[in-house]
N, C-alpha and C positions, 0 to 999 in steps of 0.2 A: 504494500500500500504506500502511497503517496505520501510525504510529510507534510505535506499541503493539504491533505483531503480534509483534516478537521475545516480548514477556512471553504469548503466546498459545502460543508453539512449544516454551517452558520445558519438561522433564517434570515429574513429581511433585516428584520427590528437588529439583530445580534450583530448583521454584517454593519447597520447606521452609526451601532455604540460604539465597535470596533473604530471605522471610520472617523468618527467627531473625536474620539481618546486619540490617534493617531494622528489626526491633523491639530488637536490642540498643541499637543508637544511639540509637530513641527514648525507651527507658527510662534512661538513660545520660544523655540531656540533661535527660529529666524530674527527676530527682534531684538535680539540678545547678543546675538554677533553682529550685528550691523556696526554697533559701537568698534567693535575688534579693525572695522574695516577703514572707520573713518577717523583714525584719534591723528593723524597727521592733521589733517584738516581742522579738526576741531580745535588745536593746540594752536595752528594760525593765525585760524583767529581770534581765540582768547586770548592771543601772545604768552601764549604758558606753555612751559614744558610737556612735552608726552609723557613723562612719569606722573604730572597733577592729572593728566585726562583719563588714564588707564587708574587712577582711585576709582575711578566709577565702577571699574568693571571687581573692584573688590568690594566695594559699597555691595552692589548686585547680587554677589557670592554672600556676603554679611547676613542681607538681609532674607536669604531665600529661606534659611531654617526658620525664621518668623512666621514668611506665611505658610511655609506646611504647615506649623503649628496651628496659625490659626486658624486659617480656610478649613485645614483638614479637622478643626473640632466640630468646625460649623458643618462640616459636611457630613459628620457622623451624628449631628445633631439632628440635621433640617433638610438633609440629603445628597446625595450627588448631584445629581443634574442642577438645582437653580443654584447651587454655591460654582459647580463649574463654570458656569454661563458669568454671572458673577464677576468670576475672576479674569477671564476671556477679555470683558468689556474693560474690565480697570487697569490690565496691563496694556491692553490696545490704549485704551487713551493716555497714562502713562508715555509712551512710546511714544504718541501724536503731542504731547506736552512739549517734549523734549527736542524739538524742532524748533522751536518761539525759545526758544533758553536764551535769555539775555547775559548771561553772565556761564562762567565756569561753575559758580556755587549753586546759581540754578539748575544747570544742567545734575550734576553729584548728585543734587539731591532728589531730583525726579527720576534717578537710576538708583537711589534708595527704593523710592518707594515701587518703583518697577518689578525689582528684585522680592519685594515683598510679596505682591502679586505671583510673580514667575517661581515662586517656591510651592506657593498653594495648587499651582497646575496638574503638578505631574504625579502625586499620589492622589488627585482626585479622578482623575483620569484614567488609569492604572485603575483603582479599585472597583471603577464605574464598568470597564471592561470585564476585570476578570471575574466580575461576580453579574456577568449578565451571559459568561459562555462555559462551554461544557467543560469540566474539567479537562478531559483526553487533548483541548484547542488552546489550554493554557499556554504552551509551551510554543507554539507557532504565532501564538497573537501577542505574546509578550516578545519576542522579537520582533511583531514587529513594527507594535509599538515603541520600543525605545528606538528602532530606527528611523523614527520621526527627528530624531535629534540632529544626524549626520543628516537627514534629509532637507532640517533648517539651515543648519550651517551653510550645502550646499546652494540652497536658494539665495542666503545673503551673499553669498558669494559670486551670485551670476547675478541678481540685480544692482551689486555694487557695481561688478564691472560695467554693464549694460547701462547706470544711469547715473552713473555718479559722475560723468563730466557734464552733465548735462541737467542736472536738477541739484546738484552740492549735497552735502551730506544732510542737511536741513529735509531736502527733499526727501530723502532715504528714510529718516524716521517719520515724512508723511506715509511716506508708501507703507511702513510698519505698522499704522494703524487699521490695514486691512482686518486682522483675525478679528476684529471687533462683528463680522457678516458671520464669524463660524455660529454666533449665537442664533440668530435665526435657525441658520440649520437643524441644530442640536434641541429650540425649541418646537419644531416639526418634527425633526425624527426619529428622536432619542428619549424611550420613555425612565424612569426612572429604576435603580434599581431594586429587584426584587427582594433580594435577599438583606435590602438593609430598611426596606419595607418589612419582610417577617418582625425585623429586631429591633424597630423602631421604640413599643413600648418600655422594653429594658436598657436602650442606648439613652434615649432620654435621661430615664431615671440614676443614671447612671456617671460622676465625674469622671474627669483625666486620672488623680491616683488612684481612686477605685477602680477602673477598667485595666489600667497597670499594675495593680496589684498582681504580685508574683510573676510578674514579666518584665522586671528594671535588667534582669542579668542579661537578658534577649534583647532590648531596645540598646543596651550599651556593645555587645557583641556586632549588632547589625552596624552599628555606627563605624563602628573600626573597619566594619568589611567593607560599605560604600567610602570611609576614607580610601584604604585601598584602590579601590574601585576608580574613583574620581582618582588618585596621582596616577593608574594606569591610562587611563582615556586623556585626560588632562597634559601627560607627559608627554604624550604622541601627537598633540594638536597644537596645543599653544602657540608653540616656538615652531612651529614646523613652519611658518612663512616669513619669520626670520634664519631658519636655514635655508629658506632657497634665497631668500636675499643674500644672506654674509656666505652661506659656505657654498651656494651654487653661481652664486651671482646671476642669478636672473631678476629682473626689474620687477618690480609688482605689479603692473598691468601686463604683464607678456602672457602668451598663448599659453606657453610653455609651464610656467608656475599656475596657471588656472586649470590646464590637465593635470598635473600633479594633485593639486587639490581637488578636483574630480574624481580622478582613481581611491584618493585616501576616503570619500566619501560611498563611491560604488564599493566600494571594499567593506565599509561597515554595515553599507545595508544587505550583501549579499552575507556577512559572518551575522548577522541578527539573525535572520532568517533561520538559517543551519544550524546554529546552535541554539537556539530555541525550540527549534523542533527536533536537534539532537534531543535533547534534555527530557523530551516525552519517553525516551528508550530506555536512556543509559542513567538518567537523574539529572537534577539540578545542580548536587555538586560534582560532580563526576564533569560535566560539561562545561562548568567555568573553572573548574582544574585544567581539562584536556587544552581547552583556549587559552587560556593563559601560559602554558609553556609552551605551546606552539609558538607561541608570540617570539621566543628565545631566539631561534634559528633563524627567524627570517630579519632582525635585526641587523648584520651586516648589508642584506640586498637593500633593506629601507633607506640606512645612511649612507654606505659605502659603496652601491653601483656606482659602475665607472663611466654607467651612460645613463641617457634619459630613460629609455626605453626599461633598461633596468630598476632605476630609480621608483618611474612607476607602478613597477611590477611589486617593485618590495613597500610601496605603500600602499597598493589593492592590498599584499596580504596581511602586512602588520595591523590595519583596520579591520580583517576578517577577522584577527585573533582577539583583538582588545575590544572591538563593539560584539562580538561573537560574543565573547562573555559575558559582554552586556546585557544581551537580546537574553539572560536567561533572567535578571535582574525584577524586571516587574513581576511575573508569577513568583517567584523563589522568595520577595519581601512580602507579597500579599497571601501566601501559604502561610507563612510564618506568623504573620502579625495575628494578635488575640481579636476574638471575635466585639465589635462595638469601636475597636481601634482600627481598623481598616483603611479610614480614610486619613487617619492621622500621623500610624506609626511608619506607613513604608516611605509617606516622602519626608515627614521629620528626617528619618535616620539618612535616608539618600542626603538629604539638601544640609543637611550637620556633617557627613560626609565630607560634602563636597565643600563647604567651608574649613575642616582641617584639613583638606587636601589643597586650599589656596596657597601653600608656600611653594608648590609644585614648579612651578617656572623660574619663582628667585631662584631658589635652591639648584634648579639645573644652570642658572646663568652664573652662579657660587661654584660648583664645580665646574664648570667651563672657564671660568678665570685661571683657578686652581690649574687647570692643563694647557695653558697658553692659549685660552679666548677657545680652546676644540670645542664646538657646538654638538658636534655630531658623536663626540667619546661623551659627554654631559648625557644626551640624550637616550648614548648607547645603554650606558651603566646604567639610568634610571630605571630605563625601562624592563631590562634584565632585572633588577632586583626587585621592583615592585610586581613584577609577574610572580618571583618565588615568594614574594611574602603572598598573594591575591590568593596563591595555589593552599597555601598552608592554612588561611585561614577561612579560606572554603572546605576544606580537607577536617577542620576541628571543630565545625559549626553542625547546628540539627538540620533535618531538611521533612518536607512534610508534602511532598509532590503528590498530587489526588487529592488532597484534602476536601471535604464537603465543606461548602462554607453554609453561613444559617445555622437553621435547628438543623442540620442533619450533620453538622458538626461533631456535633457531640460523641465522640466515643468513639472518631477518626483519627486517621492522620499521627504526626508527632515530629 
C-alpha cells in the first residue's frame, strides 16, 4: 500500500482541516521570513545597523512561546477553529502594520507583537488537524503539515525576488497581509473539532496546573527535544544565505543562490512527507532517529561540493534529513500531550524550543571566528553534533503512536 493512501481515505471536511492547518503555517512562516529578506533595506533606511534590524527577528522568536501559551489556552478553552481564525487575522495585520513603521522602534515592536500571534499558530493548527483525522493518516498529514514551513520560506523567497525592486520592502509586508483571506476559508470549510467538543465540559472546568498535573517531567522533556529540534533546522537555514554570499560568493539576487535555496526547500518538503509517513511503520522515534543521522553523511556534499550542481544536491538532501525529522514532529507532540492540553502543550514546548534554540547562529558565527571566519566547518560541526544529541534524545523519550485521542483515550496509548 501507498504511504499516501491515508491522505486518499480523508473525507471532504478532513481533506479542508488538513488544508486550512497546512496553509496557516505556510502563510505564518511566509510572513516571518520576509523580514530575513529585507533587513539590508530596512537598516537604510532607518540608518541603523543590520544587527539593531535583525533584534526583530529575536523579538519574534521571544515572543512566540507567549502566544502558544496563550492562544493555545484559549483554544483549549473556546476551541480550535474561532481562536485559529483569531490568530490568522492578528498576525496578518500585524504584518500589514509593519509596512507604515515610522521608526526602527516601531517596527521591533510590531514584530513583538507578530511573534506573539505566530506562536499561537502552529499548535492550534497541529491539534485542529490531528484530532479531526484517523489515527493510521497521523503520520502522512503531520509531514505535511510542518512542510508548510519550508513551503513559506520558499514563497518569501520568490516574492522577494519577484517584487522587491519594484514595491520596497514596505511593499512586501503589504503583500504579507494576504493570510488574513485564509479566515474566510476556514470559516466555510473547516468545522470544529470533535474530539475537543467530546471534552469540552471537563476542559472548561479544568486550569493550566490542574490539567498538568503529573505531566511537568513530559512538558520539560519535550522542551529540550524541540530545543534540539529548532538548532537542527535553524543551523541549516539561517546562515545558509550568508554562505552563499561569503563562502560561494554568489550575489543575493543571482539565479544561482535562489536555486540553491529552492532545492534546500524541495528537499524538506519531499523528507516531511517520507518520514512522516515513514513513522506510521517503523515509529515516531525510530524515524526522527533514522533522519537525523542521515543528516551526518551528507554534510560534506551540503558544504563542501566542488560545484553547483553538487552543492544543490547536498542541500535537497541535508533538508530531506533535518525537515524529515521534522515532518514526524506535529503527530509525535500531539500523541504525547495530556488530554485538555492539546492545544496548548505541543506548540508551548515547540515555540520555548525554538526560543533556546535562538543562540543557534551567534554561536555558529563564535565558532567560525574560532577557525578563521570557516563558515562552512561552523556549520559543518553544528550540525553533526546536534543530529547526535536530536538522535539521543529521541532514543530516551516515550512515544504513544495510535493513540485514541477523546474518551477513547483512556486506557491507550503510553
Amino acid at each position: 500500500m501507498s504511504p499516501f493512501a491515508p491522505l486518499r481515505e480523508l473525507n471532504t471536511t478532513q481533506r479542508h482541516t488538513v488544508l486550512a492547518s497546512f496553509l496557516g503555517w505556510t502563510l505564518d512562516a511566509f510572513d516571518y521570513f520576509l523580514l530575513t529578506f529585507v533587513i539590508v533595506g530596512v537598516a537604510q533606511e532607518f540608518h541603523v545597523g543590520k544587527e539593531q534590524v535583525a533584534v526583530g527577528l529575536l523579538l519574534t522568536l521571544a515572543a512566540r512561546p507567549v502566544g502558544a501559551l496563550l492562544f493555545g489556552r484559549l483554544a483549549d478553552r473556546y476551541g480550535r477553529r474561532p481562536i485559529l481564525m483569531l490568530d490568522v487575522v492578528l498576525f496578518s495585520l500585524f504584518e500589514l502594520a509593519t509596512a507604515f513603521s515610522t521608526s526602527l522602534t516601531m517596527l521591533l515592536v510590531l514584530r513583538f507583537l507578530f511573534g506573539i500571534a505566530m506562536g499561537g499558530e502552529w499548535g492550534i493548527g497541529a491539534s485542529l488537524a490531528m484530532e479531526s483525522i484517523p489515527p493510521r493518516a497521523r503520520g502522512v498529514v503531520s509531514g505535511l503539515l510542518q512542510s508548510g514551513y519550508p513551503c513559506g520560506f520558499f514563497l518569501g523567497a520568490l516574492v522577494n525576488w519577484l517584487l522587491v525592486d519594484h514595491i520596497g520592502w514596505r511593499g512586501l509586508f503589504v503583500v504579507g497581509a494576504a493570510p488574513a483571506l485564509l479566515v474566510l476559508y476556514i470559516r466555510r470549510s473547516v468545522p470544529e473539532s470533535e474530539v475537543w467538543q467530546q471534552g469540552r465540559a471537563m476542559q472548561q472546568k479544568k486550569g493550566l496546573l490542574e490539567s498538568m498535573r503529573g505531566h511537568w517531567k513530559l512538558a520539560i522533556y519535550l522542551m529540550l527535544l524541540m530545543m534540539a529540534f529548532n538548532m537542527f533546522s535553524h543551523g541549516s537555514q539561517d546562515l545558509y544565505h550568508t554562505f552563499e554570499e561569503e563562502g560561494l560568493h554568489l550575489p543575493t539576487g543571482s539565479g544561482a543562490a535562489f536555486m540553491l535555496v529552492a532545492m534546500l526547500n524541495l528537499g524538506a518538503l519531499v523528507g516531511g512527507l517520507f518520514f512522516g509517513s515513514l513513522s506510521e511503520r517503523i515509529g515516531r522515534r525510530r524515524a526522527i532517529i533514522l533522519a537525523a543521522l542521515l543528516a551526518i553523511p551528507v554534510i560534506p556534499l551540503w558544504m563542501h561540493g566542488n560545484s553547483l550542481p553538487l552543492l544543490a544536491l547536498g542541500a535537497f538532501l541535508i533538508q530531506v534529513m533535518v525537515q524529515g525529522a521534522w515532518g514526524v514532529v506535529p503527530t509525535h507532540l500531539n500523541e504525547l500531550a495530556p488530554e485538555g492540553m492539546r492545544g496548548t502543550l505541543p506548540g508551548f514546548a515547540y515555540q520555548t524550543g525554538n526560543l533556546l534554540a535562538a543562540v543557534t547562529a551567534n554561536a555558529q558565527l563564535w565558532i567560525a571566528r574560532q577557525h578563521g571566519d570557516d563558515l562552512a566547518f561552523a556549520m559543518s560541526a553544528w550540525i553533526a553534533g546536534v543530529a547526535v544529541l536530536l538522535a539521543v534524545l529521541a532514543w530516551l523519550g516515550p512515544e504513544a503512536r495510535g493513540v485514541r485521542f477523546g474518551r477513547d483515550r483512556v486506557g491507550t496509548g503510553g
